[in-house]
C-alpha positions, -999 to 999 in steps of 0.1 A, spaced: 382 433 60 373 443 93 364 484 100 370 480 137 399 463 138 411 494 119 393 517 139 410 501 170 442 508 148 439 541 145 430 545 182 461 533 193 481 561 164 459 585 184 473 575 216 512 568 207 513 600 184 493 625 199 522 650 200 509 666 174 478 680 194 504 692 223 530 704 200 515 739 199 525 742 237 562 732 229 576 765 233 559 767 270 574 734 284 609 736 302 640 725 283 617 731 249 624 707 223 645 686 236 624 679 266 593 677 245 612 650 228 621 631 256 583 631 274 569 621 241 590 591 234 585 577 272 546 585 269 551 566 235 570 537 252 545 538 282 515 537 259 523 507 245 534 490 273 503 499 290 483 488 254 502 454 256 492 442 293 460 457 291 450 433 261 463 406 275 449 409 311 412 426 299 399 386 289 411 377 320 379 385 343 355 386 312 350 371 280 360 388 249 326 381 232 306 394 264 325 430 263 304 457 244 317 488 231 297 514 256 307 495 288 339 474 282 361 494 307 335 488 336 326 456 323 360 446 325 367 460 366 334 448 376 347 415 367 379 416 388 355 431 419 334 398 416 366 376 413 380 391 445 350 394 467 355 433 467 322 459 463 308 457 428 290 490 425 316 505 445 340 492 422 317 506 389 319 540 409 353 544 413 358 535 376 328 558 366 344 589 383 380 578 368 364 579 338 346 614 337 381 626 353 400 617 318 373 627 293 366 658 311 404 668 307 405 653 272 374 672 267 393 705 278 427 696 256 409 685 222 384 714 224 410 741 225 442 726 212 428 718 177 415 752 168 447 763 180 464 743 159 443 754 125 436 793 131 468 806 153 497 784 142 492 790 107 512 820 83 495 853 87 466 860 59 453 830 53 425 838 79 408 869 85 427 892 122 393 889 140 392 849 132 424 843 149 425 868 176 435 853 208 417 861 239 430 864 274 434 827 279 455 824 243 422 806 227 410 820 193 373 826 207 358 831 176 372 805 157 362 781 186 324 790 181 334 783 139 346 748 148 314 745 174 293 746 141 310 724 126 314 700 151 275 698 167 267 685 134 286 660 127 275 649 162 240 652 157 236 631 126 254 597 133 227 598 165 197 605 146 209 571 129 216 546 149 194 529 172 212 520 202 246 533 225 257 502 208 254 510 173 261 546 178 298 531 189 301 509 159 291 540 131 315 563 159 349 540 156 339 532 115 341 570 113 372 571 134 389 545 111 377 563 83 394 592 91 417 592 117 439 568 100 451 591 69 465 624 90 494 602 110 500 587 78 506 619 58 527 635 89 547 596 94 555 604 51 565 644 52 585 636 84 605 607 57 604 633 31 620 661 52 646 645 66 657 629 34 651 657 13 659 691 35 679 672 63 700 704 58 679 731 71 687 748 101 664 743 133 664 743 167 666 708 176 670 676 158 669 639 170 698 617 149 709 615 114 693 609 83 701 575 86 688 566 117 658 588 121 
């Protein structure tokens, strides 16, 4: 049994089925559901596709046992530079400022979008007015600072116990397989469950039959 091949696992369910982080902004997308729909099966489609070649091409320039976890991305381009004769350090730029590009905007979208999700998109009384009072910019500010508490934490204390960038990666995709994998899971089940159970229900959109999905 092998914790990062499951943790890679459960990467790759985080990347085909993160419609449930952007689901909260279905209503604001043109065409709504159905459009939602649409973008979220060709991201699906592209994701993979993208998943597939990238596997297969990323031991092309660099040996599988050489990539690390901290670096594999540059690693992997500063390989291709030297195989082409182009600018290695330019190359580890340009992939450096790719790289803070993406995280910064994931940064953005997984700060705000999951408090979303838990304190405003939730039936009335569960949480206290003031917790899930939006602010100008439609962000619960108060239950952002909640889940800041929560979150520094459980940042702080798998560094204070690893050694290196490189073990901090291993304990960060162990906890990732440990529990990242389950949530998909459960939603892949109730999704079964509801449309074999209370296929009946009136809604605004749905995608085939009960047979076919």
């Amino acid at each position: 049994f092998n914790w990062a091949f499951l943790g890679v696992t459960t990467w790759i369910f985080m990347a085909a089925g993160g419609a449930e982080s952007v689901a909260v902004y279905v209503n604001d997308v043109k065409g709504g559901s159905k459009s939602f729909v649409k973008v979220i099966i060709l991201a699906g489609i592209f994701i993979g596709v993208l998943y597939s070649v990238s596997s297969v091409l990323i031991n092309v320039f660099v040996s599988s046992k050489e990539l690390k976890f901290t670096g594999g991305s540059v690693q992997v381009f500063h390989g291709m530079a030297a195989y082409f004769g182009l600018p290695e350090a330019l190359m580890n730029r340009f992939v450096g400022l790719v790289s803070f590009t993406a995280m910064f905007g994931s940064l953005l979208m997984w700060t705000a979008t999951p408090v979303k999700i838990f304190f405003s998109e939730i039936p009335e009384g569960i949480f206290g007015k003031k917790t899930v009072e939006l602010n100008e910019n439609g962000v619960p500010a108060r239950a952002a600072w909640i889940q800041f508490l929560i979150v520094i934490p459980l940042m702080i204390i798998p560094m204070l116990g690893s050694n290196t960038v490189q073990d901090l990666m291993n304990t960060i995709i162990n906890m990732t397989a440990a529990a990242s994998m389950l949530p998909p899971l459960f939603i892949m089940l109730a999704y079964l469950n509801l449309r074999a159970k209370l296929d009946h229900l009136p809604r605004d959109f749905r995608m085939g039959s009960r047979r076919t999905g």
